[in-house]
Backbone bond lengths (Angstrom), bond angles and torsions (degrees), N, CA, C in turn:
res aa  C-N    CA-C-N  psi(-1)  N-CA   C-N-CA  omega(-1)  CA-C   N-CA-C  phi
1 X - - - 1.465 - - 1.527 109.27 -
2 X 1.076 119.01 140.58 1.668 143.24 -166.29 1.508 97.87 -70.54
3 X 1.292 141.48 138.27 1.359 131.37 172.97 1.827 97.31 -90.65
4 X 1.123 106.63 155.72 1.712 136.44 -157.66 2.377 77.76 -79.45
5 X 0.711 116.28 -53.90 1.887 130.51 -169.76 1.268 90.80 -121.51
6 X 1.237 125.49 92.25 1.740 129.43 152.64 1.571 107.82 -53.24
7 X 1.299 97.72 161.61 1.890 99.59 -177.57 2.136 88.57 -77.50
8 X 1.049 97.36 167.80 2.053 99.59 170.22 1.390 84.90 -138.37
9 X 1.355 90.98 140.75 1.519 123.20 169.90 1.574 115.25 -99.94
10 X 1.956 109.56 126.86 1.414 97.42 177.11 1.157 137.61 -47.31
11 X 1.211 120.68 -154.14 1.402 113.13 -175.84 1.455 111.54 -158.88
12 X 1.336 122.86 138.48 1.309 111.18 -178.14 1.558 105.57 -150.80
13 X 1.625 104.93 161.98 1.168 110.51 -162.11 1.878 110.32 -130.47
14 X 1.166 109.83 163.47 1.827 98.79 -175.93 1.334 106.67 -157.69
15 X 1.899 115.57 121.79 1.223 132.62 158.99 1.553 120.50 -75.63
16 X 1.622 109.06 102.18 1.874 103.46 179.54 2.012 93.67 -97.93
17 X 1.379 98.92 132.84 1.379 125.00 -168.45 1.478 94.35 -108.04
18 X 1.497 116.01 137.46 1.561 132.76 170.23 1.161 118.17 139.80
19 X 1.454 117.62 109.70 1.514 123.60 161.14 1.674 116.69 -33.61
20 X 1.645 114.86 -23.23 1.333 81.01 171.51 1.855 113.28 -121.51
21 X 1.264 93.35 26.89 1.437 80.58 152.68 1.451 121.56 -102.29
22 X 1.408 112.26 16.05 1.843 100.91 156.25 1.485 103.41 -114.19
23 X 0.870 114.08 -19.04 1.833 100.67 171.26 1.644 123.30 -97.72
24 X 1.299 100.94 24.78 1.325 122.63 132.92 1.873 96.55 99.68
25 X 1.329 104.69 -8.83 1.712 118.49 -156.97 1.792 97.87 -52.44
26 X 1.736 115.94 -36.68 1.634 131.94 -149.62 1.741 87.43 -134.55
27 X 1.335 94.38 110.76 1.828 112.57 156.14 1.657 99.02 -72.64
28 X 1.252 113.08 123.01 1.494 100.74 174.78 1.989 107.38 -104.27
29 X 1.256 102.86 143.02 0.886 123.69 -150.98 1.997 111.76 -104.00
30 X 1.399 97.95 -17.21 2.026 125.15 -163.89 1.666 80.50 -77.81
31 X 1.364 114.45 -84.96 1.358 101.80 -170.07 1.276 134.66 -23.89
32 X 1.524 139.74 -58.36 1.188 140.27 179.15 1.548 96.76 -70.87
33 X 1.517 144.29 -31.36 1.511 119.01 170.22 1.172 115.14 -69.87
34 X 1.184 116.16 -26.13 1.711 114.80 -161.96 1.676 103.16 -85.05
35 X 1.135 106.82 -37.81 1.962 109.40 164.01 1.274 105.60 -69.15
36 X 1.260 127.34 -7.39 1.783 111.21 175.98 1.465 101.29 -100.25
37 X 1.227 121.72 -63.87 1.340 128.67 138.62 1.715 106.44 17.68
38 X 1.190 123.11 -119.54 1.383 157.09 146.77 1.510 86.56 14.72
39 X 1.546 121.45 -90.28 1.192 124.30 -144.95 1.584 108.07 -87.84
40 X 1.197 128.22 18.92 1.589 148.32 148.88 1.644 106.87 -73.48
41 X 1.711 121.61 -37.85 1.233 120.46 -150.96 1.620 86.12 -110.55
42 X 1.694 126.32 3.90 1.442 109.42 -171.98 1.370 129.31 94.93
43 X 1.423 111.80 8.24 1.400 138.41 -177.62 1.207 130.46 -122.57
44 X 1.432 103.87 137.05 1.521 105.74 -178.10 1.018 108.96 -121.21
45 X 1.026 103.48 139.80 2.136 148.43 171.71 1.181 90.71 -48.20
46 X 1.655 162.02 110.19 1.590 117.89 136.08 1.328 131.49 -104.41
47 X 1.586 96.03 3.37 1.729 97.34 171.84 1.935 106.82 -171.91
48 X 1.766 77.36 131.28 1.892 75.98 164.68 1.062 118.69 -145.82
49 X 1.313 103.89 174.44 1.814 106.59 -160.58 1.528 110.30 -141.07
50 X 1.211 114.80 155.27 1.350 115.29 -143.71 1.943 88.51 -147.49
51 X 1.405 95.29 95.17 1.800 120.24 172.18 1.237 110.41 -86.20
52 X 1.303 116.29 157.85 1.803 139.38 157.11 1.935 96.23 -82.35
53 X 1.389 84.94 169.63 1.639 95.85 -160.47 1.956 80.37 -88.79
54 X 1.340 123.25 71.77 1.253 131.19 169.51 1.486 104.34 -118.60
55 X 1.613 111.43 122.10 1.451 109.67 162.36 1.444 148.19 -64.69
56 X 1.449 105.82 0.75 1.356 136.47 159.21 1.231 111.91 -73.88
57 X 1.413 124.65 -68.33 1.204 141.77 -177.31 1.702 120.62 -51.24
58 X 1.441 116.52 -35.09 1.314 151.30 174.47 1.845 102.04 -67.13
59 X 1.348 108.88 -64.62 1.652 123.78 170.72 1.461 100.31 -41.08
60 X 0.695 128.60 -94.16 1.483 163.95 -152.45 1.736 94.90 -41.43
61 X 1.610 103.36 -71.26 1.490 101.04 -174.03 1.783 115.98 -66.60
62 X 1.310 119.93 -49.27 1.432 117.12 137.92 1.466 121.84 -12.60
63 X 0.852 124.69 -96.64 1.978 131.81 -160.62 1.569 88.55 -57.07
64 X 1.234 126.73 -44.25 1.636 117.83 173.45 0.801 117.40 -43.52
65 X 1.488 133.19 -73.58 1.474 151.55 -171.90 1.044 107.71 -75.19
66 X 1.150 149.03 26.75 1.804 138.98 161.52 1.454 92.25 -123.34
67 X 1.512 115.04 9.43 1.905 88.35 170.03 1.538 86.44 -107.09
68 X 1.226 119.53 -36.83 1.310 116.17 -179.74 1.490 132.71 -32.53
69 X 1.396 103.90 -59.79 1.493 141.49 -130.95 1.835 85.89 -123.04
70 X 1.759 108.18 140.04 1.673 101.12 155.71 1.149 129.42 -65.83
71 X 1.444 97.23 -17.93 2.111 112.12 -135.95 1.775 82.78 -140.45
72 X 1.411 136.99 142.44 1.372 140.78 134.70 1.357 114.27 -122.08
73 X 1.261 108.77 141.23 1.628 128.04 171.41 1.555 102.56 -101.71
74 X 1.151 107.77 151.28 1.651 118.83 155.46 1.666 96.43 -140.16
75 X 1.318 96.34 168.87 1.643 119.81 -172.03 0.982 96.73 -137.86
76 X 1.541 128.99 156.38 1.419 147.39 163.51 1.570 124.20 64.63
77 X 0.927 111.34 -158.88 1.835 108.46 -165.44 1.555 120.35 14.66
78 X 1.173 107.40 55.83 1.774 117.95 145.07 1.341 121.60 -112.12
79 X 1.142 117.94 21.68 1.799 116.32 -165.93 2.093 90.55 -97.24
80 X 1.664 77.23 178.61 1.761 80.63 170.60 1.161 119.55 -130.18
81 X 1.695 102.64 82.52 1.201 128.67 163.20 1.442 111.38 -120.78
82 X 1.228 124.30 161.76 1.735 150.25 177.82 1.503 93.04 -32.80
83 X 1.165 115.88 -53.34 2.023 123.82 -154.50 1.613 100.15 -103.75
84 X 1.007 140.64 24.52 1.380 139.90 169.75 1.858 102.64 -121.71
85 X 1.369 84.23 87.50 1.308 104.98 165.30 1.364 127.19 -118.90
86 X 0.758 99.26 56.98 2.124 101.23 -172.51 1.951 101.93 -103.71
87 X 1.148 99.16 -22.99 1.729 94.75 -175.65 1.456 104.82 -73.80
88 X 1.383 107.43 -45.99 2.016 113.12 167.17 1.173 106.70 -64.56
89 X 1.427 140.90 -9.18 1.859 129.45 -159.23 2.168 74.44 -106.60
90 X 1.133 115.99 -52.31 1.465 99.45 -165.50 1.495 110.42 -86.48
91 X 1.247 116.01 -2.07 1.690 99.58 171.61 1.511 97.02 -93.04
92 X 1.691 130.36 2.17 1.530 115.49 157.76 1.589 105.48 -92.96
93 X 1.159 129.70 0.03 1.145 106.05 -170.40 1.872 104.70 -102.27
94 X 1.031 108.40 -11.70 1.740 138.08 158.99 1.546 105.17 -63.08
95 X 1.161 117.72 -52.56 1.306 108.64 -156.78 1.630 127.67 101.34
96 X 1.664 103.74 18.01 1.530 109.71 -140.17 1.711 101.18 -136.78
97 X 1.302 124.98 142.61 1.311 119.65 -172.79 1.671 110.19 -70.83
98 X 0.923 128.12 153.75 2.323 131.69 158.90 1.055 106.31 -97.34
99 X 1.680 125.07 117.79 1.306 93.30 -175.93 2.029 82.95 -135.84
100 X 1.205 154.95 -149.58 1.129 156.13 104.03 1.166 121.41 -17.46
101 X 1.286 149.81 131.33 1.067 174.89 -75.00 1.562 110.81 171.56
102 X 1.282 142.77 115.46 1.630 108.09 135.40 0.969 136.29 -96.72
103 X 1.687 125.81 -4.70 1.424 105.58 159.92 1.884 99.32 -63.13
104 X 0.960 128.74 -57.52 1.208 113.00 -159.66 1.505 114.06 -63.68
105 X 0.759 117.88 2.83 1.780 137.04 -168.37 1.693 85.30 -81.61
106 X 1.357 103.70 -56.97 1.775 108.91 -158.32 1.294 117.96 -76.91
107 X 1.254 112.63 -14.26 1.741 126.70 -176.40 1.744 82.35 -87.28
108 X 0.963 130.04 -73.53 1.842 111.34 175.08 1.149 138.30 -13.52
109 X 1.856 97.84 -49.96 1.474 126.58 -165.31 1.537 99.66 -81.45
110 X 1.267 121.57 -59.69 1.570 129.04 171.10 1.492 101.14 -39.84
111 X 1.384 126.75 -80.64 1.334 136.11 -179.99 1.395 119.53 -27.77
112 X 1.300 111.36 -49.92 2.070 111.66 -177.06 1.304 101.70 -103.76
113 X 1.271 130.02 9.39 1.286 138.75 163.93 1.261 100.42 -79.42
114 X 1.546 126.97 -51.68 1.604 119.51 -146.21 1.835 78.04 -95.30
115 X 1.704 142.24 -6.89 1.284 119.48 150.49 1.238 125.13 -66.76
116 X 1.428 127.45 -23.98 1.227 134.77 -150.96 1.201 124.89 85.60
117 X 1.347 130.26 9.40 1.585 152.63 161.32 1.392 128.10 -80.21
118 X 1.179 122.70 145.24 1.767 118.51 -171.64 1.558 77.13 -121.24
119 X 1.943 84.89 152.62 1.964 122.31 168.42 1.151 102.49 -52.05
120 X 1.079 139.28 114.49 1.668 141.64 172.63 1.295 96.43 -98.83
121 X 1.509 109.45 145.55 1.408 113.28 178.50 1.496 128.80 -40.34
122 X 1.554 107.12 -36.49 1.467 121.19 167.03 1.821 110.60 -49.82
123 X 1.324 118.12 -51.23 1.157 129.94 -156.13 1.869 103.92 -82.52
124 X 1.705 109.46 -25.99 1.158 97.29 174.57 1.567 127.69 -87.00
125 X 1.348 106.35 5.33 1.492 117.76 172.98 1.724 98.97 -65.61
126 X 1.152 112.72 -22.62 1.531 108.91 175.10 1.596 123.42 -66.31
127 X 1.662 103.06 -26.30 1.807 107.96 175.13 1.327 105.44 -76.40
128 X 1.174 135.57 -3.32 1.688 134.45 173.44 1.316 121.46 -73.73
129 X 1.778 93.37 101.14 2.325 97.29 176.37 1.497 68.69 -131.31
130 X 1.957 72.67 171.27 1.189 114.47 -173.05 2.047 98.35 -72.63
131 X 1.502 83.60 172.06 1.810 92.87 -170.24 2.164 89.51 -81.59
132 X 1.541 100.37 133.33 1.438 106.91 179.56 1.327 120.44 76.20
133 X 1.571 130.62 23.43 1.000 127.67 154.31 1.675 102.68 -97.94
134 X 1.724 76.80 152.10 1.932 83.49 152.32 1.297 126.34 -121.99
135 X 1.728 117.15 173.01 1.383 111.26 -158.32 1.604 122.40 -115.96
136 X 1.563 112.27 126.45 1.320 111.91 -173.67 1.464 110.01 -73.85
137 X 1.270 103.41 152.35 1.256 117.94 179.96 1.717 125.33 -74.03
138 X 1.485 116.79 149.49 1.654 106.18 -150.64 1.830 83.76 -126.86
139 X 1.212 157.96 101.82 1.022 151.38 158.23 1.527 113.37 -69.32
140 X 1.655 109.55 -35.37 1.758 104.54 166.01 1.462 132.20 -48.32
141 X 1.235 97.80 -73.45 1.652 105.90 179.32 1.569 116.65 -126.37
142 X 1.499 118.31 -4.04 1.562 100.02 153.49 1.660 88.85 136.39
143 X 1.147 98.02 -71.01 1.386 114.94 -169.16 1.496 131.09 -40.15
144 X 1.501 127.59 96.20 1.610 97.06 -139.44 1.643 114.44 -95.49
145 X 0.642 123.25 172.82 1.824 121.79 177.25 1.787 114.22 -91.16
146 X 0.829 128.71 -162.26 2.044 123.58 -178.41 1.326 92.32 -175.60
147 X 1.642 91.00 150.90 1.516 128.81 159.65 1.325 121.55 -78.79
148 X 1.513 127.96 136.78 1.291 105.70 162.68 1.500 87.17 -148.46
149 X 1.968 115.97 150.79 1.315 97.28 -160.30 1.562 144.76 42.30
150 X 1.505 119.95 -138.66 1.456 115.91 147.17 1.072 127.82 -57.55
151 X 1.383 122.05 -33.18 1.664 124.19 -143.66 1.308 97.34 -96.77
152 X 1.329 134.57 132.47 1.178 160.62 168.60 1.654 125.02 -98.07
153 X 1.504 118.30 109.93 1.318 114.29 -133.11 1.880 75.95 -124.86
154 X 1.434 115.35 118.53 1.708 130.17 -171.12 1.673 92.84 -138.26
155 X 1.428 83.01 151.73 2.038 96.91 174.03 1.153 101.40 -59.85
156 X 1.512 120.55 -163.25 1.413 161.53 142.16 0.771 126.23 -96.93
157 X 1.379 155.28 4.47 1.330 139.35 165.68 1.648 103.62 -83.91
158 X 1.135 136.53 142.44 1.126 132.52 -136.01 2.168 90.95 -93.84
159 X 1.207 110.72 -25.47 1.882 110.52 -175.01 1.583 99.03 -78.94
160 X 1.373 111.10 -34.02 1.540 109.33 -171.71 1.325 101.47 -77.53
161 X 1.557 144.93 -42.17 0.935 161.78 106.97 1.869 106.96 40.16
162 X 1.313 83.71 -94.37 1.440 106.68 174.56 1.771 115.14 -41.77
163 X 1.649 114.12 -70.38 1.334 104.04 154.42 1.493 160.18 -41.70
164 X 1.571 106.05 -16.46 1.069 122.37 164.61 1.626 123.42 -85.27
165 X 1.271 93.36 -31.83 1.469 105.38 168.28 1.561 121.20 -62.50
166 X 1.942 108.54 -64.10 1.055 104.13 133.02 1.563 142.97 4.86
167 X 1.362 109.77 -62.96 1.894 115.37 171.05 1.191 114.92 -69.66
168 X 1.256 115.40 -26.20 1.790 106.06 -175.57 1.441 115.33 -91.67
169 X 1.635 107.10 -7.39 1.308 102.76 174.67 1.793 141.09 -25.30
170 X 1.269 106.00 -50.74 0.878 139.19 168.13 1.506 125.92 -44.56
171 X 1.588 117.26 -35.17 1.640 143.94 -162.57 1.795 97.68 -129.52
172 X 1.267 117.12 10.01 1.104 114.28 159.69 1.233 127.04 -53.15
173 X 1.230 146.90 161.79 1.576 123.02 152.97 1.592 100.86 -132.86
174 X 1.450 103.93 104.26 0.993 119.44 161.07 1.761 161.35 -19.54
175 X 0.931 135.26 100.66 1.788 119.82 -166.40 1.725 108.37 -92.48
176 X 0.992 99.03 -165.56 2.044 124.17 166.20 1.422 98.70 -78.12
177 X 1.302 109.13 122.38 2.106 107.97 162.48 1.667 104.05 -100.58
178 X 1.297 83.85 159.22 1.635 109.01 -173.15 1.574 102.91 -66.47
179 X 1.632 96.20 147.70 1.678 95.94 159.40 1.488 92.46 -104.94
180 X 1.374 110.25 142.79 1.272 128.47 -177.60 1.757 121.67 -124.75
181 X 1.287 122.30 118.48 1.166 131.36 164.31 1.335 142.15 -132.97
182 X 1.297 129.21 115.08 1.739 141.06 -145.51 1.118 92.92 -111.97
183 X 1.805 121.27 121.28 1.434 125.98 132.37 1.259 123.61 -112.59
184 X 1.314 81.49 131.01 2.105 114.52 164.05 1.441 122.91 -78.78
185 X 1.539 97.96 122.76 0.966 85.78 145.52 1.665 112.21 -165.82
186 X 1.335 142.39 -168.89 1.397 135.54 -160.96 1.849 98.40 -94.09
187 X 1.314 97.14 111.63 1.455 102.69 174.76 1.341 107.10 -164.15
188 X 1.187 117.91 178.07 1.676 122.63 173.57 1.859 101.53 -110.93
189 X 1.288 113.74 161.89 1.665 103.41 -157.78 1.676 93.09 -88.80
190 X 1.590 127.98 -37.55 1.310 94.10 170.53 1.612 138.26 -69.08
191 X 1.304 110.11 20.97 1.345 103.43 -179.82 1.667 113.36 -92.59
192 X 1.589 108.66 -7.94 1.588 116.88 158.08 1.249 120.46 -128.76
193 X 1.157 111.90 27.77 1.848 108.98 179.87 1.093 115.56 -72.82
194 X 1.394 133.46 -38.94 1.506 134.26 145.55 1.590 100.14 -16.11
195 X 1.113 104.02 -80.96 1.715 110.34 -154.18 1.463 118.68 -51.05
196 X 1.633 95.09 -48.74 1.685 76.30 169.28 1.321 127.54 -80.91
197 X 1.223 113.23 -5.19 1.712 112.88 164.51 1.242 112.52 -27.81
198 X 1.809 73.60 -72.14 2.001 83.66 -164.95 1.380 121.31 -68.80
199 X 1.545 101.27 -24.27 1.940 111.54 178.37 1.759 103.53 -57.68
200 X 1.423 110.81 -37.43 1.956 106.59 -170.41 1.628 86.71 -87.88
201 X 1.433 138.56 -37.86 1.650 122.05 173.21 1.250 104.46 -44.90
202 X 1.784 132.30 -64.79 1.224 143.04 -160.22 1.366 104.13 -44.78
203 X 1.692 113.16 -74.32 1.345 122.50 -160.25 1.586 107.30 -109.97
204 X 1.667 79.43 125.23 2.032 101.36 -174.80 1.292 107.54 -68.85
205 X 1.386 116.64 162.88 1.818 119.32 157.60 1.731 93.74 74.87
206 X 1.167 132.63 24.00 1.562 145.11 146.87 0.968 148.38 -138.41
207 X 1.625 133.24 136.78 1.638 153.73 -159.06 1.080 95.62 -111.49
208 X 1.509 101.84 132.57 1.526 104.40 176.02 1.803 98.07 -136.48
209 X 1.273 105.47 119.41 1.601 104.83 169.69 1.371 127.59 -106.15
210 X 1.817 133.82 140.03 1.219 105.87 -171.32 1.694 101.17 -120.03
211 X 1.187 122.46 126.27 1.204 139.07 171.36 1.467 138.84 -98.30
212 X 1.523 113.44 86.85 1.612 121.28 -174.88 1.222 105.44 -54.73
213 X 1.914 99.04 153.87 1.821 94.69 172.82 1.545 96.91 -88.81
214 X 1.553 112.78 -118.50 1.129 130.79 -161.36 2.050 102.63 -53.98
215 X 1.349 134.45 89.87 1.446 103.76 174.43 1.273 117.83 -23.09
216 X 1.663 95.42 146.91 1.367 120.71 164.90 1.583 115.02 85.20
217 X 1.804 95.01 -36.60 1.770 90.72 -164.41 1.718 108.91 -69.25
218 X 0.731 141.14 17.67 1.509 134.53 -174.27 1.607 111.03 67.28
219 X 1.226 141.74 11.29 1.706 143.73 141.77 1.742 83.61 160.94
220 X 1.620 90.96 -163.99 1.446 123.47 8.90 2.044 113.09 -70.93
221 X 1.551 106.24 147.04 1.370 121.73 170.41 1.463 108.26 -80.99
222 X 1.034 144.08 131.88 1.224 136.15 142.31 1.388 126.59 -114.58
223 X 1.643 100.58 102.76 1.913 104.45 152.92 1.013 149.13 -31.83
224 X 1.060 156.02 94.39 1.658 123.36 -162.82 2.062 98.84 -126.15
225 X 1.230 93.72 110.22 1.516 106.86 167.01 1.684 121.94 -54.73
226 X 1.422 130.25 149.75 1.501 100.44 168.36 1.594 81.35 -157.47
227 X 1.402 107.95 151.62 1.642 123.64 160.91 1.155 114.91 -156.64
228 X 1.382 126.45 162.51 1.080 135.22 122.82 1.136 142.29 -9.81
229 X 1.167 116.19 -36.23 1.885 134.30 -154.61 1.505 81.23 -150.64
230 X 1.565 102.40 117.40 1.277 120.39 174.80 1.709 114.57 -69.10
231 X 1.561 111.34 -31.78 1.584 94.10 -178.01 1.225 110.49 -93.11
232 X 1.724 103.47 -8.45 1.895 90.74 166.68 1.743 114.09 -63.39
233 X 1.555 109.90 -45.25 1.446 97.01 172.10 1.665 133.31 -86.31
234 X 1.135 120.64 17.09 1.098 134.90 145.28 1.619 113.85 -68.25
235 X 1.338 126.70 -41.46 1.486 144.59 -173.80 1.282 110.42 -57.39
236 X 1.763 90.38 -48.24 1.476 89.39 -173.31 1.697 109.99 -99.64
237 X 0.792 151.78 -29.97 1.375 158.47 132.26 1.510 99.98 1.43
238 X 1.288 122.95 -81.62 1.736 137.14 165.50 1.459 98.19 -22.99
239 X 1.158 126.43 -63.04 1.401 136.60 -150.26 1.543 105.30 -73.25
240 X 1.630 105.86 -41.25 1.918 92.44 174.18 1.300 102.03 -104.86
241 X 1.068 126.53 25.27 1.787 128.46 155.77 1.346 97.73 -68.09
242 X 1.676 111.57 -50.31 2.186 118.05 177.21 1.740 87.92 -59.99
243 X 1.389 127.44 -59.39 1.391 94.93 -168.24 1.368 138.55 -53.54
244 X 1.382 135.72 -8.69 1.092 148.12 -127.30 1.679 87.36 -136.57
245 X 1.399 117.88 -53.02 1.411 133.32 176.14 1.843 105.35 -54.59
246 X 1.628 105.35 -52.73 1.446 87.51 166.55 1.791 147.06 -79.36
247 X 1.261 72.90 19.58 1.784 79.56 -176.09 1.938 86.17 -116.72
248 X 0.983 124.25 6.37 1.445 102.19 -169.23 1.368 129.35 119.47
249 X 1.635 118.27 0.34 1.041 95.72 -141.39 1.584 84.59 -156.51
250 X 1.625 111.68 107.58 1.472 135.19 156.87 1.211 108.67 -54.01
251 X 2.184 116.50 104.33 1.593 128.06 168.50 1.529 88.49 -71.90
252 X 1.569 86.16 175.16 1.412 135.62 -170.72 1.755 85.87 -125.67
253 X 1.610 110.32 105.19 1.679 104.42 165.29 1.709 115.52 -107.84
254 X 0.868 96.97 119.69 2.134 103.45 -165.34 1.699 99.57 -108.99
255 X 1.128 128.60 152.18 1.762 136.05 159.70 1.515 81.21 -80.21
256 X 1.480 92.65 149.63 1.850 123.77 162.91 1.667 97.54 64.60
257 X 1.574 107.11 -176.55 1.829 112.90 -179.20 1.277 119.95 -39.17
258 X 1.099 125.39 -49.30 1.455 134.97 -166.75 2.086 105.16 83.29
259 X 1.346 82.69 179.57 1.478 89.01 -146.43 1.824 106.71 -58.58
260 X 1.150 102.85 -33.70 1.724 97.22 -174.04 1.727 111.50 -105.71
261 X 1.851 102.46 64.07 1.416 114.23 173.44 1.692 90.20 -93.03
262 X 1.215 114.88 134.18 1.749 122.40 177.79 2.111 98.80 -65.97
């Protein structure tokens, strides 16, 4: 039975910054962790956006997505190079000066100290946040990333990435996770697209996604049910196991993605 007030799960949103992840140079790699990420902790992804290292462009998708979204991520442009400008794109989109840092100055200094390396002018463009953020912690390479408001400002390289994310674990705030169940089985998707139409019209408080294997070859298809309310997606799971049965065709019913989730 459907609860009368379902639990809602936050919501979060993420700007990936870099000229070359639209000209194709950088497969980015943050998005698909940060949606796996997220929806392990009870959270949903619902939109991201993908800028040139333009400080307009940076503004814009920013101040959008933090009214949207509880939670924002950005990726990339914190390094200390010429084109990593994201610490100046979000202390305008704040309202707030970038200036050098010294705590963040000293997490540098500690860091290429314990290599045997000094802050080179290049490297101290990295202590620059905005005025009133604070700073996430960098276990990769030193350099750390910051909070300001919602928006949560992390590299691009996809390990540093990961670790910083990693740090906030903790200050997450958490939702309800899905019960999830995928059946397979060998079909092509219009031979039940009808059905689950009407099966996700019929039954409330469920997502139903349908996922071809190899194009063209006729499956394996995989369904994957998801809710809130575990016996609603059990319900419905059962229900296109019959779809699959009436065309011919003995599913495969598994808990969670099943084996050929990308």
């Amino acid at each position: 039975m459907i609860t009368e007030n379902p639990p809602q799960r936050p919501t979060a949103a993420m700007v990936a910054i870099g000229d070359e992840l639209l000209n194709g140079r950088t497969r980015d790699a943050n998005i698909h962790h940060l949606g796996g990420w997220l929806d392990k902790r009870g959270i949903d992804l619902v939109e991201v956006r993908i800028v040139p290292d333009v400080e307009d462009r940076i503004v814009d998708a920013v101040n959008a997505l933090r009214d949207r979204a509880d939670t924002v991520f950005t990726t990339g442009g914190i390094g200390p190079t010429h084109d990593d400008i994201t610490a100046d794109a979000i202390g305008v989109a704040f309202g707030v000066e970038t200036t050098e840092r010294d705590d963040a100055l000293e997490v540098l200094r500690e860091w290429y100290a314990a290599k045997g390396e000094e802050v080179t002018d290049r490297r101290r463009r990295m202590a620059r946040v905005p005025e009133g953020a604070r700073l996430i912690p960098n276990s990769v390479s030193g350099a750390p990333g910051f909070a300001i408001g919602n928006v949560h400002v992390l590299a691009g390289v996809p390990a540093i990435f990961q670790a910083m994310l990693d740090a906030l674990d903790e200050e997450i705030v958490r939702g309800p996770t899905y019960t999830i169940y995928t059946v397979i089985g060998t079909s092509k998707e219009s031979l039940i697209a009808d059905g689950l139409l009407s099966l996700e019209a019929a039954l409330k408080g469920v997502k139903i996604g349908s996922y071809p294997g190899k194009a063209g070859s006729g499956g394996p298809l995989a369904i994957v049910c998801k809710s809130l309310e575990p016996s609603i997606a059990k319900q419905a799971a059962e229900a296109v196991c019959g779809l699959f049965r009436a065309i011919g065709v003995e599913p495969e019913l598994v808990e969670g993605f099943g084996a050929n989730r990308d």
